[in-house]
Structure formats: C-alpha cells, structure tokens
C-alpha positions as CSV (number, residue, x, y, z in Angstrom):
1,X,39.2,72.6,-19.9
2,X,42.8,73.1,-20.2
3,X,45.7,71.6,-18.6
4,X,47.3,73.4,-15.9
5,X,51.0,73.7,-16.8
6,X,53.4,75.3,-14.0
7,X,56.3,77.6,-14.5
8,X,59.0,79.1,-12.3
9,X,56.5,82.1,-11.6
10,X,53.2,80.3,-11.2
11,X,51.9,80.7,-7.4
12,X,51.9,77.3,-5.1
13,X,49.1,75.7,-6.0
14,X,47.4,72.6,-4.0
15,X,48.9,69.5,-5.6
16,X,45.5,67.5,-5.2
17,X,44.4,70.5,-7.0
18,X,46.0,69.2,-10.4
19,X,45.0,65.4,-10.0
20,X,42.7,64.7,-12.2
21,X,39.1,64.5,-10.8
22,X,39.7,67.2,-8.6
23,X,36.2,68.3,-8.9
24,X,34.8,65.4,-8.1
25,X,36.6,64.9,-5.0
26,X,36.0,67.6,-3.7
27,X,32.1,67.2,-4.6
28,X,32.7,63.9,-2.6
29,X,34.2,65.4,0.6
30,X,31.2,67.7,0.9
31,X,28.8,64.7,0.9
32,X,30.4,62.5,2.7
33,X,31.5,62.2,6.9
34,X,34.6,63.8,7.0
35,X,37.9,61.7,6.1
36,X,35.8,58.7,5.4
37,X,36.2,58.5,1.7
38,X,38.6,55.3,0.4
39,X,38.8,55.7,-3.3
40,X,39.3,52.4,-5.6
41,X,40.3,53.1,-8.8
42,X,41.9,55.8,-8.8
43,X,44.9,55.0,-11.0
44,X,42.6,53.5,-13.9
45,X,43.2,54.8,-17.1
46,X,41.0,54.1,-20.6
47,X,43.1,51.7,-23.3
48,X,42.0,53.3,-26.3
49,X,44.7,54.2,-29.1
50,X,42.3,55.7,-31.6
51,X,41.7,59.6,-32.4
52,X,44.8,61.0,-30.0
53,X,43.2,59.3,-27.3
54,X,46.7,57.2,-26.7
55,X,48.2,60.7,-25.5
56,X,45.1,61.5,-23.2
57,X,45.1,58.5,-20.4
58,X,44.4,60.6,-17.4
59,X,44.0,58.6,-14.3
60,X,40.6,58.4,-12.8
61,X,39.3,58.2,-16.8
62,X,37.3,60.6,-15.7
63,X,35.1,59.2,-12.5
64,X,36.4,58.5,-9.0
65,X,34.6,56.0,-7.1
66,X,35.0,54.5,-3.6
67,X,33.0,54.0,-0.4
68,X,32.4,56.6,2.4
69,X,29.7,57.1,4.9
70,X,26.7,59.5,5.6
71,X,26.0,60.1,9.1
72,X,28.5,57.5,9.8
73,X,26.0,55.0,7.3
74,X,28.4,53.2,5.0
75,X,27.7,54.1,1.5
76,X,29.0,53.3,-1.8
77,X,29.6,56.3,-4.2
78,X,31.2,57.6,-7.4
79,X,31.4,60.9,-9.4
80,X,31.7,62.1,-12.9
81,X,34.1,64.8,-13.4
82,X,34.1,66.6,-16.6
83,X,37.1,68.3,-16.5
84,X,38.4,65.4,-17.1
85,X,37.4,64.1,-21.2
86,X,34.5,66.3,-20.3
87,X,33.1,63.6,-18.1
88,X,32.4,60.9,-20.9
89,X,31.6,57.0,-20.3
90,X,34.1,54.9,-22.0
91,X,35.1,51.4,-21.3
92,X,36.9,51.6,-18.0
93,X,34.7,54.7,-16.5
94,X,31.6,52.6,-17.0
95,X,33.7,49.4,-15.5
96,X,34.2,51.7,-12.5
97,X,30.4,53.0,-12.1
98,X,29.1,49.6,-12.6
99,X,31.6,47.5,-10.4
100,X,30.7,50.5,-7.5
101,X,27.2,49.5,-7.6
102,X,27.7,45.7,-7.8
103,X,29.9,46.3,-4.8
104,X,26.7,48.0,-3.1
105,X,24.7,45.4,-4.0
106,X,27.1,42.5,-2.3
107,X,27.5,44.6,0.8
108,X,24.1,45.7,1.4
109,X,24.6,49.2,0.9
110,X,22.8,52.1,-0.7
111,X,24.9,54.0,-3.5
112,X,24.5,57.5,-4.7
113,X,26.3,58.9,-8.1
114,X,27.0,62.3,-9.3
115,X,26.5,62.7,-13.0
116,X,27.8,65.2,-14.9
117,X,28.9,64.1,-18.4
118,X,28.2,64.9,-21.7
119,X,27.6,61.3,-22.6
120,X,29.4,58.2,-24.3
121,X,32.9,58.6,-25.7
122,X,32.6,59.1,-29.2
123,X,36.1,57.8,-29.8
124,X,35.4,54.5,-28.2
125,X,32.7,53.9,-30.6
126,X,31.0,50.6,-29.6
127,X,33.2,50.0,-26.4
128,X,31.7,52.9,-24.8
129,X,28.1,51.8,-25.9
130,X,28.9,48.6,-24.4
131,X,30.1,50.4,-20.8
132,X,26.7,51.9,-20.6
133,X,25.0,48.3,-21.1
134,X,27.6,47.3,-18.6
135,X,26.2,50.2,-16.1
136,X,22.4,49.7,-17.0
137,X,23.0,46.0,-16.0
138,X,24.1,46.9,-12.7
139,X,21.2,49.4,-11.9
140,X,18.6,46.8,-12.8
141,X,20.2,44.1,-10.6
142,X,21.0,46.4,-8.1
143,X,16.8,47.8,-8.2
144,X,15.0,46.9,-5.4
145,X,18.2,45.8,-3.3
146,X,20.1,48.8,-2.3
147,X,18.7,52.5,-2.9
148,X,20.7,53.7,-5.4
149,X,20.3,57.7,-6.1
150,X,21.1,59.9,-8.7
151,X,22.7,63.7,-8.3
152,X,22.4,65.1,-11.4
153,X,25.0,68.1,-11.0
154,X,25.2,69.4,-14.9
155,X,24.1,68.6,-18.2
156,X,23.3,65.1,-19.2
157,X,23.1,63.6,-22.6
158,X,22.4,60.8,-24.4
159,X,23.0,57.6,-22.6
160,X,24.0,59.7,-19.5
161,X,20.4,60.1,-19.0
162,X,19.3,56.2,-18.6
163,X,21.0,55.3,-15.0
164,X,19.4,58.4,-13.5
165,X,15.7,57.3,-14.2
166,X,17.0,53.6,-13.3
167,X,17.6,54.4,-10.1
168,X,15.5,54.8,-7.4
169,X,15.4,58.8,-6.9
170,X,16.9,61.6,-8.7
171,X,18.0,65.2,-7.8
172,X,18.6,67.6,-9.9
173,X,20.1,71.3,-9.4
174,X,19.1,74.3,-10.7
175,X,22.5,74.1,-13.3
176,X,21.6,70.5,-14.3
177,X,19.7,69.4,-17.1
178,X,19.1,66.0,-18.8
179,X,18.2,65.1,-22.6
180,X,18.7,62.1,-24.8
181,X,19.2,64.2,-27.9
182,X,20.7,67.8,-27.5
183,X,19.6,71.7,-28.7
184,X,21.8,71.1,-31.8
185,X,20.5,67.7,-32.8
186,X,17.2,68.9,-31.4
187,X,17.1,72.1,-34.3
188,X,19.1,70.2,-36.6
189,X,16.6,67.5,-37.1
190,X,13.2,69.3,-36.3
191,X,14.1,72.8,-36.9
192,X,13.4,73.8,-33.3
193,X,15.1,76.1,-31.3
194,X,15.5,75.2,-28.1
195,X,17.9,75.8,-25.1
196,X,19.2,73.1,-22.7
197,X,17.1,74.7,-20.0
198,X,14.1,74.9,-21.5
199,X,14.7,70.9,-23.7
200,X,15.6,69.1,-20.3
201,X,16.1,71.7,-17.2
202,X,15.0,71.1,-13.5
203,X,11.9,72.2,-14.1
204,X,11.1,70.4,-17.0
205,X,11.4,67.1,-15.2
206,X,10.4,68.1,-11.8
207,X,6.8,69.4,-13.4
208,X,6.2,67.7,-16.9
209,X,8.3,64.5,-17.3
210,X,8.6,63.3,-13.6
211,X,12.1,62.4,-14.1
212,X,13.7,64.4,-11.0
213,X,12.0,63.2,-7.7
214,X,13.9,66.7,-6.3
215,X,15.2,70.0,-6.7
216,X,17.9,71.8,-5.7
217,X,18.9,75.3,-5.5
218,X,23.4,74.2,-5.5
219,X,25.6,71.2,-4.7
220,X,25.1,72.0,-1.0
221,X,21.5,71.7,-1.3
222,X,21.1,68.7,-3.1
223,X,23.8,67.0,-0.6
224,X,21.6,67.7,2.1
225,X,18.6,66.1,0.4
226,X,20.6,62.9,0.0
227,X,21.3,63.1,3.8
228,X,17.6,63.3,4.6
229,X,16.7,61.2,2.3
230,X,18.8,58.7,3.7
231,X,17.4,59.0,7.2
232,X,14.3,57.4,6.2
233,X,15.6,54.5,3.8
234,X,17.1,51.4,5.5
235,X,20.7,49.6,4.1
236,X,19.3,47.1,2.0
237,X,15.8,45.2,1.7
238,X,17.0,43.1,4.0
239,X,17.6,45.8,6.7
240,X,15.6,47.1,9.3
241,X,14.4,50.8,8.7
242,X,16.4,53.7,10.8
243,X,14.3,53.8,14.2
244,X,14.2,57.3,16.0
245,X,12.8,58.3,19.5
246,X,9.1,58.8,19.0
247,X,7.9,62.2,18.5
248,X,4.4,63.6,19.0
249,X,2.9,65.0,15.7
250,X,2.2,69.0,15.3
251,X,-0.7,70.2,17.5
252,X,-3.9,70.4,14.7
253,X,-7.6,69.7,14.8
254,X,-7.2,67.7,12.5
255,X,-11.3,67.6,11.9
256,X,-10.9,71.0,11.2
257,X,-9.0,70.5,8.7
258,X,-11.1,68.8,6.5
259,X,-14.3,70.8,5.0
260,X,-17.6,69.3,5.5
261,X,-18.3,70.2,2.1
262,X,-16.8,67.8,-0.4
263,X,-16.5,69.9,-3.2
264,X,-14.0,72.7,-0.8
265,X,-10.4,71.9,-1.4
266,X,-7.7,71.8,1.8
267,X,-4.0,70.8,1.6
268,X,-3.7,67.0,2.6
269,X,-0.1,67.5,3.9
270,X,-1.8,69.7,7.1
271,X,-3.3,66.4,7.6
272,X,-0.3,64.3,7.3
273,X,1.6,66.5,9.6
274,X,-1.0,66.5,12.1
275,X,-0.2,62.5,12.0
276,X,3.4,61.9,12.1
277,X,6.1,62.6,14.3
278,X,7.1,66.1,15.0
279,X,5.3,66.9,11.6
280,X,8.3,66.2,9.7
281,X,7.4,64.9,6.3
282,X,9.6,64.4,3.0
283,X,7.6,64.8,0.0
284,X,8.5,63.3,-2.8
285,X,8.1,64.5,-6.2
286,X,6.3,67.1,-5.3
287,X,5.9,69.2,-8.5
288,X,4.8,66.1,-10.5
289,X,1.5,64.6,-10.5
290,X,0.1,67.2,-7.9
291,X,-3.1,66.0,-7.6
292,X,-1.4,62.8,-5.6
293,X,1.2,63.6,-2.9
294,X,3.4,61.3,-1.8
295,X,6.9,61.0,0.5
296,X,8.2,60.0,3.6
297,X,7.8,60.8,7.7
298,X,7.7,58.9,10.5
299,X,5.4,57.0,12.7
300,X,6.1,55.9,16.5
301,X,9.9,56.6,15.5
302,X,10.1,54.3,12.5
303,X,9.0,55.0,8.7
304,X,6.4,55.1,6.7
305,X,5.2,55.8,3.4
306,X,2.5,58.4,2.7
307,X,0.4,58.1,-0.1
308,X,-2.6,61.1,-0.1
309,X,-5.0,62.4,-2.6
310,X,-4.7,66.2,-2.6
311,X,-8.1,67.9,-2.9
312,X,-6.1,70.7,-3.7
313,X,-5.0,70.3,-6.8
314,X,-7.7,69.0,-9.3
315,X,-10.1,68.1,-6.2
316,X,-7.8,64.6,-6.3
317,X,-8.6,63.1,-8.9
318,X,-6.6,60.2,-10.3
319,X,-5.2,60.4,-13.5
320,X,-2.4,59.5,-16.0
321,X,0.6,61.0,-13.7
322,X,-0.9,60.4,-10.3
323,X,-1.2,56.8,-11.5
324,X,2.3,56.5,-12.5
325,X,3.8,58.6,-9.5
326,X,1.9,56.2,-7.0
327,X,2.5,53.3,-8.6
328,X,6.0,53.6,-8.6
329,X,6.2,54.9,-5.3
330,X,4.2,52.1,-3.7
331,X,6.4,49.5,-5.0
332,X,9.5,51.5,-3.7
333,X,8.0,51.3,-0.7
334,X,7.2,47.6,-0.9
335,X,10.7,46.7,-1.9
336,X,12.7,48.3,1.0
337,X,9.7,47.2,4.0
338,X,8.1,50.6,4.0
339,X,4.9,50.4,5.5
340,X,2.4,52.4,3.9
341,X,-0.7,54.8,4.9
342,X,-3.1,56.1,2.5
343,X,-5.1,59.1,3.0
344,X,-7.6,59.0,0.7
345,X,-10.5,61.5,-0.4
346,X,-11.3,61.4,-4.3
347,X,-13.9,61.8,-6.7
348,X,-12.4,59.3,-8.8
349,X,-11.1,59.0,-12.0
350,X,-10.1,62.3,-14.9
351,X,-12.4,61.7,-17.2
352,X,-12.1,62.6,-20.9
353,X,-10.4,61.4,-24.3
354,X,-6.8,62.1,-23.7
355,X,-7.5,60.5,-20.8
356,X,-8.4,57.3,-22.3
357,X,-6.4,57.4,-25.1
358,X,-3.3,58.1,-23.5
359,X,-3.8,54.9,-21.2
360,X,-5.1,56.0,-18.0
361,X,-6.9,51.8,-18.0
362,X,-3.3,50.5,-18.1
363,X,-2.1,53.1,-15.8
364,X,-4.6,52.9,-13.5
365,X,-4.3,49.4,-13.3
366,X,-0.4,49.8,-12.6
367,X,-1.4,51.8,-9.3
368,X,-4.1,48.5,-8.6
369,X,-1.5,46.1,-9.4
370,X,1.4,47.9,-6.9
371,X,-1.1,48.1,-3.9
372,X,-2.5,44.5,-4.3
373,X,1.1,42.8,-4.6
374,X,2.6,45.0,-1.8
375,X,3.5,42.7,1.1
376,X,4.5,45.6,3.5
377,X,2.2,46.8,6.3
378,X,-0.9,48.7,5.0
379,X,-3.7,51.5,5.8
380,X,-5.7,53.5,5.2
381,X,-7.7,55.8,6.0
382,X,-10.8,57.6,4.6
383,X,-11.0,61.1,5.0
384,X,-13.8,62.3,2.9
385,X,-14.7,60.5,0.1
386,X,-13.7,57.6,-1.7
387,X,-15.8,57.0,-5.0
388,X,-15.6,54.4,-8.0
389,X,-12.6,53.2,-9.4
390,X,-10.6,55.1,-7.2
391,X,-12.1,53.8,-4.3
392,X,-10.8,50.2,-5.7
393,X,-7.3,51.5,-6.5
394,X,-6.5,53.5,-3.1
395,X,-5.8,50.3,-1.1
396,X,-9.2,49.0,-0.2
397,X,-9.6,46.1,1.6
398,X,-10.5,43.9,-1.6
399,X,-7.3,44.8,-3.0
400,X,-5.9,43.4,0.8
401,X,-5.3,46.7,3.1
402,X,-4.6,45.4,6.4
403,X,-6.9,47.3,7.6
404,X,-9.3,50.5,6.1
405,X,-10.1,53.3,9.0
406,X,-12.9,56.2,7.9
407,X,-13.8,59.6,9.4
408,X,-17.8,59.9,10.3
409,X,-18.6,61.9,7.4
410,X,-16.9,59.7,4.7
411,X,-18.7,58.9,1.7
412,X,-18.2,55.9,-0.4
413,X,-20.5,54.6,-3.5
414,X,-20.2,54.0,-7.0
415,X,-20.7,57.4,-8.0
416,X,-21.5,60.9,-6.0
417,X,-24.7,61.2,-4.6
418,X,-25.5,63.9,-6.6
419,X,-24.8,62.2,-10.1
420,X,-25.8,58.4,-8.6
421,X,-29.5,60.3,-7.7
422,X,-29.4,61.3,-11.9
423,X,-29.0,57.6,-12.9
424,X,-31.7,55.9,-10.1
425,X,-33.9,58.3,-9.8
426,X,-34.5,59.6,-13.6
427,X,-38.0,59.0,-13.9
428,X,-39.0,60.6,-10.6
429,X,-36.4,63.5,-11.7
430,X,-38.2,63.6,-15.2
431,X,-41.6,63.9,-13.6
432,X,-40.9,65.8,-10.7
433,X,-37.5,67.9,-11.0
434,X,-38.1,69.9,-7.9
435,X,-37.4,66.9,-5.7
436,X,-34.2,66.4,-7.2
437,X,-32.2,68.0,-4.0
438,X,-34.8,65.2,-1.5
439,X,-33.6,62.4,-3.5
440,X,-29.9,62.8,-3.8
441,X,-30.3,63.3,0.2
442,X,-32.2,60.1,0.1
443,X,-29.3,58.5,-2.0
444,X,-26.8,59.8,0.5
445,X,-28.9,58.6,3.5
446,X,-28.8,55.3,2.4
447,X,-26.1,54.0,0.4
448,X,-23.2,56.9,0.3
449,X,-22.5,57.2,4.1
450,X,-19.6,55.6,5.5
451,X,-21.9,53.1,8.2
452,X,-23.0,51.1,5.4
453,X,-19.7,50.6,4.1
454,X,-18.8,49.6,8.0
455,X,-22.0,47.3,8.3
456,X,-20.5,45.0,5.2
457,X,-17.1,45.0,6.4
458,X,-15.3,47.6,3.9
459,X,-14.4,49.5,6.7
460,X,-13.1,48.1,9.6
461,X,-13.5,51.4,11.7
462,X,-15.3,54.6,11.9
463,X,-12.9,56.6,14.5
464,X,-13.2,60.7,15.0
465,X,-10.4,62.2,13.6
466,X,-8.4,62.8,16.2
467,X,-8.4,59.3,17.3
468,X,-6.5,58.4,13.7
469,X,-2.9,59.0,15.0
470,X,-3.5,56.3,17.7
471,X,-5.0,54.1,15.6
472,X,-2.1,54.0,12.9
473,X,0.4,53.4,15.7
474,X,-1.4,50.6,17.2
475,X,-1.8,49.0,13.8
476,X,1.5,49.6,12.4
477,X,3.1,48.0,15.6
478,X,0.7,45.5,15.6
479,X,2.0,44.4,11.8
480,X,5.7,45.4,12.2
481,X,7.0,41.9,11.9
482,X,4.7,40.0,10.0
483,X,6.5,40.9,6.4
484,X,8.0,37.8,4.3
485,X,11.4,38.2,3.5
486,X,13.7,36.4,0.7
487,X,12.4,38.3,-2.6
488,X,13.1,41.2,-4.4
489,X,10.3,43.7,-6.0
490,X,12.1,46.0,-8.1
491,X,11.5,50.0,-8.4
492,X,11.9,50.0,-12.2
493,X,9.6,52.6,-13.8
494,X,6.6,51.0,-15.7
C-alpha cells in the first residue's frame, strides 16, 4: 500500500486516517464498547537497519494493542494491520502481541487478536523467527488461564498460522485464509496449482482440517461471534462463569424426538434445545467432525458444555475427528469450570483400515483420557444407545461421570443385539436360521435393555424424557461448588 502524500489540493482528510494502523483501529472500535480502547504501544517502532528497513520505522510496527472491554467485560486485545509492512511479525510487533497476552494472563483476562499478516519479516531474518517463539511462548502459558481467541481477518502464512490454532478458538471470515506454505511455494515445489482459497480458505478448515472453530460471512459478523462467545466463557479459570436469569427451554416432546427405531437418524441439537434455557445453544465447530456436535448453552442461568453424538450424520459413530473435536473440547471445558452434559446415543466405533491406521486407538483414547481427568461437574445422559467402546469413552460412570441418567428404551451392551445374537447364538443360528429374529429379541430382553445396566449400578437413573431437564438442573446445582481449584489443564491441541 502506498503512502498517502498531501498536496495544497488534496481534500481534508481525517488525520487518524493517516496514522499508521488505521485499519486496525478502526477494526478495534467495532469490537470493542465504545471509547473503551487504551492503546499501549503505540509509538513502538522496529530497530532494524538492514534492507531499507532504517527508512521504514512506522509507529505501531505494524500491530496496535491495548485493553478495552466487551459488554463492559475487560479484555485485552491487539490487531495486525497490513497496510502497515503488510502486517509482518518482526521483533518489536511480536514483543507487542506477546507482552498483550502476558498482560491477560496477570490480570485475569481473556484476549482476542486479529490476524492478518503475511507472515515473519524477511528482513529481520532470525530476529523475527525469534518474535514468533517469543508469541508461541506466551499462548502456551497463557492456555488454559485466560481464553485467548483468534480473528483471522485475511490471509495467513507461515508462522502467522501457529498462534491461531494455539489458542483456544478461531474465527475465520469468508476473505481469510490460513497456510504454512503458500500457492507459489505450494506449485513451485509440487507442481500443484492451487489458489489461496482452495489451499487454506474458510472452508477448508471449518470442514477438513478443523482449524477454524467458526465462520463468518464479514468483520461485523465475526465480532459478533466473539461477543457471544464471550457470554458463556468466564474471566479466567479462576472466575466464576457469567450467571443469567434462568430461562425455560423451547417447548418439545422431547420423546418425540427420538425414533424408537435405532437405526432412524434425528438431529440431537432438537434435543439439546429442548434442554437448555430459552433453546439458545452455540455450536462449536460445527462443520468439523459432524458426527459429534458440540458447543455451549445454558442451564438454570449458568453454562454448560454440550457434548452429543449426532445420529444424523454417520448414525454417531466415533471416529478419528469426532475423537479429536471432543477431546479437545472437553478439556476446554475442564480448564475454565464448564460443567459438562453428554447426550449420548452411538453404535460405537468407525470401523475399517484407515480407521486403524490413521490412529483412531490413540485418538480414541485422547477422548477417554479428557473425560476421566475432567474435574468439572459431569452428566450424562443416555438417549438411545450406548454400545462398546463408545459406551466407555462417552463419560460412563467407570471413567467417573457424576452421575449417568438413561431414557426407558436405551440400549447398552457390548455389541447390538442384532450382531451380539450372531456371536452367542451361532450354533442355534447355524441349525435353525429362521429363529434368528427370536433370539436377537431374546438377547435384547435380557442383556441390552437399559434396567440391567440400572440393576448393576451403570445407570443411576431411568427417568422419561421429559423428566431429563429437571434432573440436570438438580444435579448441576447439586455439584456447582464441589470443583478443586489451584491447577491449570491446558487447551493445547493433541
């Protein structure tokens, strides 16, 4: 971008107009309460002398940075600009991103960037490598402390990429994209041509990667995500979680809802929102991993996590993403107080070799490990089946769920009737095939249905459905203070 130079006939023009990190200011006004923005910083300026950089030491370097508040909630902030050194991380921008989210961190507050930069300052060389260490530092201290989230506004690269998928949620817009090596490198190297849309766009790491947790249609949009999402999240992890009235949830029969038949799919978020207040719920990632849905709402004024298997998509199954997007979700959760409810009904595990060799044992066993170390609050609830490994992994009681509710037509084995009647019954089967559909009744009858599970203490509850919003209120109250405080779990991917 060019300078702006004025002459005797150039029109008046707004002198915060030609300040450098304009742009970013004025991104800031729009996400921030009115006149509560206090930059710091603002008259930095970079050091470096090589490559013409001594005659280009605008102030800002690039970033302005400061502390504001949303919905009068204090909040630390800062945004790249790249009209200024197109938005590249030298020594004193990274100084400035990092000390903003060390100041977060000491003042118990969460802090949201905007990134838009086309990576480190070549020019620099290894002082701008260095700021980026510097800034990746101060995102993994700051993990599981503060919420820290990520507006990705433009186009990405290189080590621009890393502190967005350190920090605890990302939004992208629909003129952002992110990439660690760019269309040029990209065709120079593998002889692929490929746009930065189609390499790293919105939609690439809202569906495939699971990089952005949300979408955005503008800068308006995404703003307003960051306000809601900040409506749920407390201060800290050592502050209590924003408490509203209490709302009643949307009026649904919720037994209705769910098919008799276990093999008919339905959309689990008509359940949540026939559970929580007002039916307000805040999915999260919700274009990744679709087969697991999970997100934010309310109970008895106060939030909770949702974590829900969505017979919609792949009859909700667990596999390789699901994992992964639960896992990480849960100990989100866990690290900021969140009590959780799961909603479970699966068939278990995706089976198959890419399956298996792609890790869904160590992935799986991430989700296992998050829901057994959680310390929060947690239920859940069965809606229609919970069978084998799954069963395990969805917050059963072994792995320590405060308590396990389940609907009266639940189902929970090893296997499905159907295929557990093919194993036990084989012989009979091999002799007498027509009474196939008698014994995988028989099977049902006796060790599928949800009262055994009840009579050895598995479930601590058969309620009708519509009994289920009580329930969780009564429980959730009931275990609202009895979290241990003084640790930190960090949200790091894993």
């Amino acid at each position: 971008m060019t300078d702006l130079v004025l002459s005797g006939e150039t029109p008046a023009v707004d002198p915060a107009l030609l300040r450098p990190g304009h742009l970013a200011r004025r991104r800031l006004d729009t996400l921030l309460d009115a006149g509560s923005f206090v930059e710091l910083g603002s008259q930095r300026r970079h050091r470096a002398t090589l490559f013409g950089l001594d005659r280009k030491r605008p102030d800002t370097d690039g970033v302005v940075a400061g502390t504001g508040t949303i919905d009068t909630r204090p909040v630390a902030v800062y945004a790249q600009d790249r009209s200024v050194l197109g938005g590249s991380l030298g020594e004193a921008h990274a100084d400035k991103i990092a000390r903003t989210i060390e100041r977060a961190t000491r003042g118990g507050v969460p802090v949201v960037g905007i990134h838009d930069s086309g990576g480190a300052r070549i020019q620099e060389g290894v002082a701008a490598l260095d700021g980026y260490g510097q800034v990746f530092r101060a995102n993994v201290a700051a993990s599981g402390r503060v919420p820290q989230i990520a507006l990705v506004l433009g186009a990405c690269a290189g080590g621009a990429v890393y502190s967005p998928a350190l920090m605890d949620f990302t939004v992208m817009t629909q003129e952002a994209a992110m990439f660690l090596t760019g269309p040029r490198v990209v065709r120079t190297v593998t002889g692929e041509d490929v746009d930065e849309r189609s390499l790293g766009g919105p939609e690439v790491h809202a569906e495939r990667s699971g990089c952005a947790h949300f979408i955005a249609g503008d800068d308006a949009e995404a703003f307003a995500l960051v306000q809601e999402l900040l409506a749920y999240l407390p201060a800290s992890a050592d502050a209590p979680l924003p408490q509203r009235a209490p709302q009643p949830p949307l009026p649904v029969d919720l037994g209705a809802l769910v098919p008799d038949d276990p093999r008919r799919p339905y959309d689990v978020r008509d359940v949540v929102r026939g559970l929580v207040d007002a039916g307000e719920f805040l999915e999260v990632q919700r274009r990744f991993a679709t087969n697991l849905v999970v997100g934010f709402a309310r109970i008895d004024g106060s939030t909770v996590g949702i974590v829900a298997n969505q017979a919609a998509s792949l009859a909700g199954v667990l596999d390789l993403s699901a994992s992964e997007k639960g896992a990480r979700f849960v100990r989100l959760c866990d690290a900021y107080g969140i009590p959780l409810v799961v909603l479970e009904d699966t068939p278990g595990f995706l089976p198959g070799a890419r399956q298996e060799a792609e890790g869904i044992i160590r992935r799986g066993a991430g989700l296992l490990a998050a829901f057994a170390d959680a310390t929060v609050p947690r239920v859940t609830v069965v809606l229609r089946k919970a069978y084998g490994g799954a069963y395990i992994v969805m917050n059963s009681r072994s792995l320590g769920a405060d308590a396990v509710l389940a609907w009266p037509g639940a189902e929970m084995a090893v296997l499905g009737a159907e295929g557990a009647a093919d194993v036990i019954f084989r012989r009979q089967l091999a002799a007498e095939p027509e009474r196939r559909g008698e014994l995988v009744e028989q099977y049902r009858r006796e060790a599928v249905g949800v009262q055994a599970a009840a009579n050895r203490g598995s479930v601590d509850e058969i309620i009708d459905p519509d009994e289920t919003r009580d329930a969780l209120v009564g429980l959730l109250r009931s275990l609202r203070d009895g979290r241990p405080r003084g640790f930190v779990h960090h949200t790091l991917p894993g």
